[in-house]
C-alpha positions as CSV (number, residue, x, y, z in Angstrom):
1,X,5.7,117.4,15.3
2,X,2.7,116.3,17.0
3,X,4.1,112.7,16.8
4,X,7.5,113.2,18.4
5,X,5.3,115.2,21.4
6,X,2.9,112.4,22.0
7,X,6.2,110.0,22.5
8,X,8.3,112.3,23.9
9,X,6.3,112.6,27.0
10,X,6.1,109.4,27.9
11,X,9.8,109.2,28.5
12,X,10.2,112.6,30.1
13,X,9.3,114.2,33.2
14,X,7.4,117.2,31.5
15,X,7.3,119.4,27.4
16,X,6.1,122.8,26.1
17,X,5.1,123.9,23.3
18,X,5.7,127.2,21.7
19,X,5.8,129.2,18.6
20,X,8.4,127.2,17.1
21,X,10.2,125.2,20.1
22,X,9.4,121.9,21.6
23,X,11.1,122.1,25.1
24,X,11.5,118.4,26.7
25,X,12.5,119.0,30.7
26,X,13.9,115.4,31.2
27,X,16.4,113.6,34.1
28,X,20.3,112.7,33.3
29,X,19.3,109.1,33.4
30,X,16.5,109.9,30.0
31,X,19.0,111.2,28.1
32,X,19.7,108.4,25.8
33,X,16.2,107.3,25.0
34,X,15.3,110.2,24.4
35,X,18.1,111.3,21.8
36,X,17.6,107.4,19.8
37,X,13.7,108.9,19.5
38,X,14.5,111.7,18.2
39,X,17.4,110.9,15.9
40,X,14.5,108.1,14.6
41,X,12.3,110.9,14.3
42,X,14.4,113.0,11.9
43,X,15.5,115.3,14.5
44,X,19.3,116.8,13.7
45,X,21.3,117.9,16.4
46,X,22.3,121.8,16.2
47,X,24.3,122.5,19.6
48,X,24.8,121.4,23.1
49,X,25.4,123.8,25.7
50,X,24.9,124.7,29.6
51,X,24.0,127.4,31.9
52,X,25.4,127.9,35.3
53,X,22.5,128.2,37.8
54,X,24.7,127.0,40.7
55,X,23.7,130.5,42.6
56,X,20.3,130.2,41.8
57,X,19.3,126.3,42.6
58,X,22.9,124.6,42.5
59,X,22.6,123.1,39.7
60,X,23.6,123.4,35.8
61,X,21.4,122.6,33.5
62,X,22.2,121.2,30.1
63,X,20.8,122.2,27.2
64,X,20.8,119.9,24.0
65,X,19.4,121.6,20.7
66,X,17.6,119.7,18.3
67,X,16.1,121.0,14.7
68,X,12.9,119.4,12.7
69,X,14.1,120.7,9.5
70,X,10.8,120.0,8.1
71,X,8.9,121.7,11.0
72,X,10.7,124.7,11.5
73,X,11.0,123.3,14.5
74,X,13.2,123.2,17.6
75,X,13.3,120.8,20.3
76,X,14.9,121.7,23.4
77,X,15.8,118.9,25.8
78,X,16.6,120.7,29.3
79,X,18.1,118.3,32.0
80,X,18.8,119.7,35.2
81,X,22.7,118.4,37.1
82,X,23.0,118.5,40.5
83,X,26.2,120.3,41.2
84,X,27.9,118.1,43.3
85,X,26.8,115.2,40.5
86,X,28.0,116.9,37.4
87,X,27.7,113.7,35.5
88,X,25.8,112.1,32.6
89,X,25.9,109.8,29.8
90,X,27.9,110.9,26.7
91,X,25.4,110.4,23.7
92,X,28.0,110.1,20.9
93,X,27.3,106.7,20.2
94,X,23.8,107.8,19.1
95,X,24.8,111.0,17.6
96,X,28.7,111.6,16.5
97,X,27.8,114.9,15.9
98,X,27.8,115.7,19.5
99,X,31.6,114.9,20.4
100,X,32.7,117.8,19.8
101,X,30.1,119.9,22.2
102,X,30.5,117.5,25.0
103,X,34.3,118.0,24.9
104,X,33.3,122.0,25.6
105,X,31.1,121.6,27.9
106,X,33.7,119.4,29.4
107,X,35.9,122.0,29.3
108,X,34.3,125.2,30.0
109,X,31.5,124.3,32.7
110,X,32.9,120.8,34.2
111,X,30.6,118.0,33.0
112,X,31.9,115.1,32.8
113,X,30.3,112.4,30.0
114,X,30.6,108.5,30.6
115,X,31.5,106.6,27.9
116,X,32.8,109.3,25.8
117,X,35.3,108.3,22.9
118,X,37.5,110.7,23.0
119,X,37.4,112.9,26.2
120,X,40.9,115.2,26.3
121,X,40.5,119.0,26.2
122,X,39.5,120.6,23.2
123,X,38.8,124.4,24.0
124,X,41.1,125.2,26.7
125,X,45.2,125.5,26.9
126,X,47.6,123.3,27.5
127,X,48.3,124.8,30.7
128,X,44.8,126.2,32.3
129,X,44.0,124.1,35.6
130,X,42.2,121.1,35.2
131,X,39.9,122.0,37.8
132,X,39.2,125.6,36.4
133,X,36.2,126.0,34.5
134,X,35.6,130.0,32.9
135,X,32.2,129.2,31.7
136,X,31.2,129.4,35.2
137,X,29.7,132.1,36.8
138,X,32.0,132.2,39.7
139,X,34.8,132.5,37.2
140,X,35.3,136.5,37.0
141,X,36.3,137.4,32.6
142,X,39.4,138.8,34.2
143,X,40.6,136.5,36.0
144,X,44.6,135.0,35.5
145,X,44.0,131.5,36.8
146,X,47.6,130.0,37.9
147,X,49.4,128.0,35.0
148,X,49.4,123.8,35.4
149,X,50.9,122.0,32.9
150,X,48.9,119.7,31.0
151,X,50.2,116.8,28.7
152,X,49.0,117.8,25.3
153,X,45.9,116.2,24.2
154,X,47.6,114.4,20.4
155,X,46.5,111.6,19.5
156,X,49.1,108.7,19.4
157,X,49.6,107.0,16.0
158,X,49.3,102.8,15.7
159,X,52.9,101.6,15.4
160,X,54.2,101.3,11.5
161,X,52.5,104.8,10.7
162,X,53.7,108.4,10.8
163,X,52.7,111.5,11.3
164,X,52.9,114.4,9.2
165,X,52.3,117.9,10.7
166,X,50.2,120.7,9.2
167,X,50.2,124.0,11.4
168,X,50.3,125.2,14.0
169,X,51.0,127.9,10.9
170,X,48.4,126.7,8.7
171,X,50.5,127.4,5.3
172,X,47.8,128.6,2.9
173,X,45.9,130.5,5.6
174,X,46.7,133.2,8.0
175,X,45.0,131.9,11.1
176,X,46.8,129.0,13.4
177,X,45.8,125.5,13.6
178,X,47.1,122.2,14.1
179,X,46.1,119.5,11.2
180,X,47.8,115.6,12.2
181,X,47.9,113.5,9.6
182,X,48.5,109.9,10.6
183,X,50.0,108.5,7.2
184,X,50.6,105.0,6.0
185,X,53.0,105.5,3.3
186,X,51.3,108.3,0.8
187,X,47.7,107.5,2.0
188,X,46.5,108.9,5.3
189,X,45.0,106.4,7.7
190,X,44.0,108.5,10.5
191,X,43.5,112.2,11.3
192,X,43.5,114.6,14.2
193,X,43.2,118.2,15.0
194,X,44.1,120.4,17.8
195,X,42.8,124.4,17.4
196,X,41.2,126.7,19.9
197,X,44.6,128.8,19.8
198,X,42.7,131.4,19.4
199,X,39.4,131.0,21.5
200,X,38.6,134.5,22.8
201,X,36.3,134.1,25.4
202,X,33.2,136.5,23.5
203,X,30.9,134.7,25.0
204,X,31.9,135.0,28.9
205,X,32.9,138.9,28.2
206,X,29.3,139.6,26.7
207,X,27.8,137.9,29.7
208,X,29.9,139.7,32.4
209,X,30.3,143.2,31.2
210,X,28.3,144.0,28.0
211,X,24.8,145.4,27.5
212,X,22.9,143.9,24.9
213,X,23.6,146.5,22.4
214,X,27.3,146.7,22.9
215,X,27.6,143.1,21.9
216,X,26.3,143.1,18.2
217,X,30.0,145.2,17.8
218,X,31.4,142.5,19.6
219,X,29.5,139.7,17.7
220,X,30.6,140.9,14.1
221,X,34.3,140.6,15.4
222,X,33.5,137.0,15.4
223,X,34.6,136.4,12.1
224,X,36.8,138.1,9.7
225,X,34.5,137.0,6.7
226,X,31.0,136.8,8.7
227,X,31.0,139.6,10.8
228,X,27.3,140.6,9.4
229,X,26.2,137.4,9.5
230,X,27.0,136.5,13.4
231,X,25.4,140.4,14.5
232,X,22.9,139.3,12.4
233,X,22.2,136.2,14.5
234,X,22.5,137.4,17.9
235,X,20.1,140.6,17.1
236,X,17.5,138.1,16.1
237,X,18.1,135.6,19.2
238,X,17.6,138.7,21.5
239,X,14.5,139.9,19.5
240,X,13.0,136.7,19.3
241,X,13.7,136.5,22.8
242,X,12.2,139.9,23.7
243,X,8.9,139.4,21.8
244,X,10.8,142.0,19.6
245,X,9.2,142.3,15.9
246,X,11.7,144.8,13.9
247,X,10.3,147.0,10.7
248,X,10.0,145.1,7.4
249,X,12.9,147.6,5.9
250,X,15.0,146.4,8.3
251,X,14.3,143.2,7.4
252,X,15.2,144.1,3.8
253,X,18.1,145.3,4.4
254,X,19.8,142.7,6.2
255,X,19.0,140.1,3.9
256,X,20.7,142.1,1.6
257,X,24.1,142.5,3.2
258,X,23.4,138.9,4.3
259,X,23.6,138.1,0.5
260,X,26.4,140.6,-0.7
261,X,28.3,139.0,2.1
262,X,27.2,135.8,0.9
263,X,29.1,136.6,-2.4
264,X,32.4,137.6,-1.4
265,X,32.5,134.9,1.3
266,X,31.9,132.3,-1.7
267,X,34.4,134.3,-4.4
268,X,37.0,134.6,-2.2
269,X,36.7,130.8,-1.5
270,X,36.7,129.6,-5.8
271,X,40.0,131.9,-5.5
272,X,41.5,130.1,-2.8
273,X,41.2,126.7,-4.2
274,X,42.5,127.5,-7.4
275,X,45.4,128.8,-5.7
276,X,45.5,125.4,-3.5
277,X,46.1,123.5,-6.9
278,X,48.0,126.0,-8.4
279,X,45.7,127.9,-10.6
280,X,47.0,131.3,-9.9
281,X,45.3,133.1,-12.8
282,X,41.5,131.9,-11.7
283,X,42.6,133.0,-8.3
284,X,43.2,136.2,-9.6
285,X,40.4,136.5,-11.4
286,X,38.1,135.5,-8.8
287,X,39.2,138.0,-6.2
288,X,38.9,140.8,-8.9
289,X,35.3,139.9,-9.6
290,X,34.9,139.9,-5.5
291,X,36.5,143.4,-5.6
292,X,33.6,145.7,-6.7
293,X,31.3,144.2,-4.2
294,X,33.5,145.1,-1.4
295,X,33.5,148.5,-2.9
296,X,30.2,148.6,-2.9
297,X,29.9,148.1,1.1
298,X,32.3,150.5,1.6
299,X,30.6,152.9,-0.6
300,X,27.0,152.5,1.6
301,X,28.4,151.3,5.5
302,X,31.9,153.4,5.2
303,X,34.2,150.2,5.2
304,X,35.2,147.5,3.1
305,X,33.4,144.9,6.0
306,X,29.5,145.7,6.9
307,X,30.3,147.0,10.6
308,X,28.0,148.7,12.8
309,X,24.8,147.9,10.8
310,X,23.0,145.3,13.0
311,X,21.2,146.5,16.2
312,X,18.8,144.9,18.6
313,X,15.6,146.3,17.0
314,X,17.0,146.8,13.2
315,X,19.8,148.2,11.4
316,X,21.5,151.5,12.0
317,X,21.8,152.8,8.0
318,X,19.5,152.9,5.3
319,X,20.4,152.3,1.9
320,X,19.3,155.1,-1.0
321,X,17.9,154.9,-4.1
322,X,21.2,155.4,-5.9
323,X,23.1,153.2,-3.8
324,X,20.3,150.7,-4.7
325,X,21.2,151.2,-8.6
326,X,24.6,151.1,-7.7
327,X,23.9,147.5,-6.2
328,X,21.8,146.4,-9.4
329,X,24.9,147.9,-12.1
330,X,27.8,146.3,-9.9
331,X,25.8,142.6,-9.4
332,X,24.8,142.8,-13.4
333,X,28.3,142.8,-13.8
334,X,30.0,140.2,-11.8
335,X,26.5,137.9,-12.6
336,X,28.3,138.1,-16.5
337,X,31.5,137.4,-14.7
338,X,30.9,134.5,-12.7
339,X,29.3,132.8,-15.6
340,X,32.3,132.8,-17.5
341,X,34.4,131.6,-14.6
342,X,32.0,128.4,-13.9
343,X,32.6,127.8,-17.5
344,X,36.3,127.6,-16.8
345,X,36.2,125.3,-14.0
346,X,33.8,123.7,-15.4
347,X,35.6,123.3,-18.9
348,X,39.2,122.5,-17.5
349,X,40.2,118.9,-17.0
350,X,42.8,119.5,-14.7
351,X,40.7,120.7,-12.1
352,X,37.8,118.0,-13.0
353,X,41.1,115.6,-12.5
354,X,42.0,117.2,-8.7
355,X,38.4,118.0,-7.5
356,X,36.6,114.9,-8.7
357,X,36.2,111.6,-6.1
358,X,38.5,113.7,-3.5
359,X,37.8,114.0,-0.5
360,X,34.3,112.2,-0.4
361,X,31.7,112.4,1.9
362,X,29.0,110.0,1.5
363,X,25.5,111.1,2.5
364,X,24.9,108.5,5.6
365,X,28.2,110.2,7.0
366,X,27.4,114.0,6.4
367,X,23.7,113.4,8.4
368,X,25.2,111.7,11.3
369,X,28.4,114.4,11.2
370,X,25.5,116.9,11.0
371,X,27.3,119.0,8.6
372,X,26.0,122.1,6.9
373,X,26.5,124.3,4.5
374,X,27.8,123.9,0.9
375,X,29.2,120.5,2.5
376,X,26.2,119.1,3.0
377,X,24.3,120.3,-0.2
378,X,27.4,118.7,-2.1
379,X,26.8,115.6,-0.1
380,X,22.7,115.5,-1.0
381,X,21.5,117.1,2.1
382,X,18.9,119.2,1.3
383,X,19.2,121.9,4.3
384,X,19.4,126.0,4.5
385,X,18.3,128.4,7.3
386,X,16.9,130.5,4.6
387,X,14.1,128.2,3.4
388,X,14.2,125.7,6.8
389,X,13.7,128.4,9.1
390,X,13.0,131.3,7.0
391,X,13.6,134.9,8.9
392,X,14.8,138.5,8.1
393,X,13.1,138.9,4.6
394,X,13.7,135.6,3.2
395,X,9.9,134.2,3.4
396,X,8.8,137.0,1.3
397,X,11.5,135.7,-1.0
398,X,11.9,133.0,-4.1
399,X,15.0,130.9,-3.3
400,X,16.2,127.7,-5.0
401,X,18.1,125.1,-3.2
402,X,20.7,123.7,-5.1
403,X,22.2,120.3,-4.7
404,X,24.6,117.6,-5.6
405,X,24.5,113.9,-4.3
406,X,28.8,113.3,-5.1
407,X,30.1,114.4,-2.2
408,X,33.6,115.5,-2.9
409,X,35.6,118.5,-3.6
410,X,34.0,119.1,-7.3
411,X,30.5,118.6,-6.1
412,X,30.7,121.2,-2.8
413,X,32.8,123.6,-5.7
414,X,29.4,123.2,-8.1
415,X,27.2,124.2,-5.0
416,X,28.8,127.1,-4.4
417,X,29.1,128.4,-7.7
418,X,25.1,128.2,-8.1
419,X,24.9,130.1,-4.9
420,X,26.8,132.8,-6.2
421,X,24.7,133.1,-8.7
422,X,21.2,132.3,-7.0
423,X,22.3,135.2,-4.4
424,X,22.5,137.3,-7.0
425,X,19.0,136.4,-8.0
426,X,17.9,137.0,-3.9
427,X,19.6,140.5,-4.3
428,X,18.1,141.4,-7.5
429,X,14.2,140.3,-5.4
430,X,15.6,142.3,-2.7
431,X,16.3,145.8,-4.7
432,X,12.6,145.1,-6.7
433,X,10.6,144.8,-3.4
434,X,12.3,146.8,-0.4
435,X,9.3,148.6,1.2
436,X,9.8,152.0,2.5
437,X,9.8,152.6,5.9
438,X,12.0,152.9,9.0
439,X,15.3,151.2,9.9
440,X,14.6,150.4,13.4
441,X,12.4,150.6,16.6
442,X,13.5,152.2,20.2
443,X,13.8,149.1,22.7
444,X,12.5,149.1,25.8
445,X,14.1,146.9,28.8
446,X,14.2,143.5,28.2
447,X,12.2,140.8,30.5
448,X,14.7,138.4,32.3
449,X,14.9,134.4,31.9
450,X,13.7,134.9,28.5
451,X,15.2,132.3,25.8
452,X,15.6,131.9,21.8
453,X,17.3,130.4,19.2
454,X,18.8,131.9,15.7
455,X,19.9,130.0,12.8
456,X,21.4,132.1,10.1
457,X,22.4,130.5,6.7
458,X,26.1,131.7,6.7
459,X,28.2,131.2,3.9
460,X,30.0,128.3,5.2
461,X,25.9,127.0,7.0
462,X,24.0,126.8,9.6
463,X,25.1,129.6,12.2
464,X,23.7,129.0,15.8
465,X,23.2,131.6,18.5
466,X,21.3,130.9,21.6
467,X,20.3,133.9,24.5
468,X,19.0,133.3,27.5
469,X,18.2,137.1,28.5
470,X,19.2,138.5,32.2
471,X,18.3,140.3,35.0
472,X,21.1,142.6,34.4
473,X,20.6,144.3,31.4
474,X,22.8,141.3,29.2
475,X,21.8,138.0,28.1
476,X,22.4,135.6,31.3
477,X,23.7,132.8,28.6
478,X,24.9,133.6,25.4
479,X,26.1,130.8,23.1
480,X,27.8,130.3,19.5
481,X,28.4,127.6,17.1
482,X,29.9,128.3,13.8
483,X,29.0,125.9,10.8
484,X,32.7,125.1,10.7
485,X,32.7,123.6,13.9
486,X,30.4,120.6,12.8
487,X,31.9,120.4,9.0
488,X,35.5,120.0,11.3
489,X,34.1,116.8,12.9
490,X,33.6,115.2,9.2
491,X,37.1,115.5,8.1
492,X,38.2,112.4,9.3
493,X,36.2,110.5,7.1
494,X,36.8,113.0,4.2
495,X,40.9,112.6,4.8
496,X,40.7,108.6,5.5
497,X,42.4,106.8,2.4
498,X,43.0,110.2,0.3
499,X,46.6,110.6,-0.5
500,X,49.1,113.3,1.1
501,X,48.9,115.6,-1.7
502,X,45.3,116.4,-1.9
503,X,44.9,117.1,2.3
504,X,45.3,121.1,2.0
505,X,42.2,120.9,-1.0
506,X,40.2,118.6,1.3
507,X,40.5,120.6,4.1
508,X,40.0,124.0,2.4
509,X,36.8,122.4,0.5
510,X,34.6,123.1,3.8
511,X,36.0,126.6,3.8
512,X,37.1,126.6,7.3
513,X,37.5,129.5,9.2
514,X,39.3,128.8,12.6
515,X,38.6,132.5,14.6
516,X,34.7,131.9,13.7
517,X,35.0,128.3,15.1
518,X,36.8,129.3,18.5
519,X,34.6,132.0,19.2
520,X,41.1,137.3,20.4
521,X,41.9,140.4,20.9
522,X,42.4,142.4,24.0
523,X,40.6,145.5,24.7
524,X,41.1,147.9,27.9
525,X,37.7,148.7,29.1
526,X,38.3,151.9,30.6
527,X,40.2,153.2,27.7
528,X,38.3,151.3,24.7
529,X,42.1,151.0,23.5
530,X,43.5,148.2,21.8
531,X,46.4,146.9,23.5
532,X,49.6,145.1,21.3
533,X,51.0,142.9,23.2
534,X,54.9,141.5,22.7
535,X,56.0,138.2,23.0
536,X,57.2,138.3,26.7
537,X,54.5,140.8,27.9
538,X,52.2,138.1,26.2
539,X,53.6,135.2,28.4
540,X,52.9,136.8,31.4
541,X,49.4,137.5,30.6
């Protein structure tokens, strides 16, 4: 840490250090040295976002996110742009990781970035304005900009090769998006992907209408899988932010619905693979073993999803003694369960034959694709939140790690199968060493222009929420990335010179989830009702 300081400012106009960020205030022009020194110094990018301060100095500044894994350690590299110079050098050259982020910000706030490779629209519609940019704080969250028609952003195929469709109706999941496979013959040569159909705009309506704790209910709607885990992540980016240290209980008891969501997340993903290759009977059987811990969260939060737990300052429930036994009696049982079922997989030559040097990702590729998650732990990246950047109860608790250096389907199915059971080992720590106490502390009003960072380990990896706190009673900036949106960038070089057949396994083995990646429902403010919407009345939205 001290190292990368020491060279950093050299090369910069000014850093600060805190408690676990390195912020590096630097010009457009450093932005390249300074991401080849840190990508030499370890450094993996997270996130790159901006904030419109255009009313406040006319300017946005960038904000590229950084993690010393080894540290616990953020850096921060700030870079102020002039708004009538909303221009900079695209660092994807340096970092592919980033192409994805720089396409947003293209999108959303207006920056354009030289030299990127591929610089059409990712986020927004076909037919939003070109010029029209919501992220911006002169955009009102209600506004109906006029439609332009915009060619749509496909990539064209090299003459002699075809392309074969997948979506937008993805076919073995019921969420839209747009898989291109560029084919040559039965192997696919090229890949491409249009999504975003979807993109609900959370993170402009928390910032223009939403106080901050009206937004964890917003947050959890995130993801149909994750909901816990992303109002999970933005509590703790607002307490960090608010110097904001919640009881230990609290602390207990989200780690524990972390984990139970952990283990439906992971069960209901060994079911859908089977079913992807036709193994109907594990896919039943691994959605019945997920069963009793949904049960289980119904029995303690009231519904089958944890809803309404998380709150800026703790959790709003408590779990009981005999819902703590209950816990222990229902993860005995799956623990016997699961066992069995890795004994399956592991046993049965079919799926050995489908899963095994499919869909490889080499480790070189996963750390410059920065991917996280069970992808990268099947690829030999040794990376989790929980350990890396321990919060909630985590560093009071024994967790192992595991990996596997193969990189394909098989070894990112292995990974996930020992983090089923190594959750159940966290949850079995949890229910032996939850200290009494209470579930949450009243919050005063929160200081303005106050930042922070939160990484949660989600089941799919590294979650990423980022406030900058407000004068207004609601965070000022309030950014998401979902682990899928990295392991998306990495499919390209999983689906290069694989054959037709196995694309649905290779995509399903990151476990994408497309509502978590786009960040859509509409809501009437006035009447909290939820408005259905036909297919006219939708056009003329």
């Amino acid at each position: 840490m001290s190292e990368i300081r020491e060279t950093i400012v050299n090369i910069t106009d000014k850093v600060e250090t805190t408690d676990e960020n390195l912020i590096v205030y630097s010009k457009p022009s450093q932005i390249k040295e300074v991401a080849k020194l840190l990508v030499m110094q370890g450094a993996r990018f997270a996130h790159l976002t901006a904030i419109d301060f255009i009313n406040q100095k006319n300017q946005i500044e960038l904000n590229y996110f950084f993690s010393l894994i080894d540290d616990s350690m953020n850096v921060i590299v700030k870079i102020p742009l002039e708004a009538s110079e909303l221009s900079i050098s695209s660092i994807s050259e340096i970092i592919p990781a980033v192409i994805w982020s720089e396409r947003e910000c293209n999108d959303l706030f207006g920056i354009n970035f030289e030299g990127h490779p591929d610089p059409r629209r990712l986020v927004l519609p076909d037919n939003w304005p070109q010029e029209v940019h919501p992220l911006r704080k002169n955009f009102s969250y209600n506004s109906k900009p006029p439609e332009s028609k915009q060619p749509a952003p496909l990539k064209k195929p090299e003459e002699g090769k075809t392309v074969i469709p997948i979506g937008p109706f993805y076919p073995s999941l019921e969420e839209p998006a747009y898989f291109r496979l560029i084919v040559d013959g039965e192997e696919i040569a090229d890949f491409d992907y249009r999504g975003f159909y979807v993109h609900r705009g959370i993170e402009k309506l928390a910032e223009s209408v939403l106080n901050y704790q009206q937004i964890p209910f917003l947050a959890e709607r995130i993801c149909g899988i994750c909901g816990f885990v992303h109002s999970c992540a933005y509590c703790q980016a607002v307490e960090k932010a608010a110097g904001i240290e919640i009881p230990l209980r609290a602390k207990f008891i989200r780690s524990l619905f972390l984990e139970l969501e952990r283990l439906h997340s992971h069960l209901l993903w060994v079911g859908l693979a089977a079913h992807i290759v036709g193994f109907d009977t594990l896919f039943m059987q691994a959605w019945r073993i997920r069963e009793p811990v949904m049960y289980i969260c119904e029995i303690i939060t009231g519904n089958r999803k944890t809803y309404g737990i998380n709150i800026v300052g703790g959790v709003t429930i408590d779990v009981h003694n005999q819902h703590l036994k209950d816990i222990d009696k229902v993860i005995s049982q799956i623990e016997k369960e699961v066992r069995e079922l890795r004994e399956i997989i592991l046993d049965d030559e079919v799926i050995q034959l489908r899963f095994k040097n499919v869909g490889v990702l080499k480790y070189d590729d996963a750390k410059k694709y920065c991917v996280c998650g069970p992808v990268a732990r099947g690829s030999g990246i040794n990376i989790d939140m929980r350990t890396n950047f321990p919060y909630a109860a985590y560093p009071m608790l024994n967790i192992r790690i595991p990996l596997n250096k193969s990189g394909d389907v098989w070894a990112r199915t292995i990974v996930r199968l020992e983090e089923i059971l190594i959750s159940i080992n966290i949850i079995r720590q949890i229910l032996e060493n939850i200290p009494e106490g209470p579930t949450s502390i009243k919050i005063s009003k929160i200081e303005p222009w106050k930042e922070a960072v939160s990484y949660i380990e989600a089941p799919r990896g590294q979650l990423f929420h980022y406030v900058m706190t407000g004068p207004e009673g609601r965070p000022y900036r309030w950014s998401v990335r979902a682990p899928s949106y990295q392991n998306y960038q990495a499919l390209s070089v999983m689906l290069k010179g694989a054959s037709i057949a196995d694309a649905p396994l290779i995509i399903g083995s990151i476990d994408p989830c497309f509502s978590c990646t786009e960040r859509y429902e509409i809501v009437d403010l006035k009447t909290n009702s939820i408005k259905v919407y036909t297919a006219e009345e939708l056009k003329n939205v």
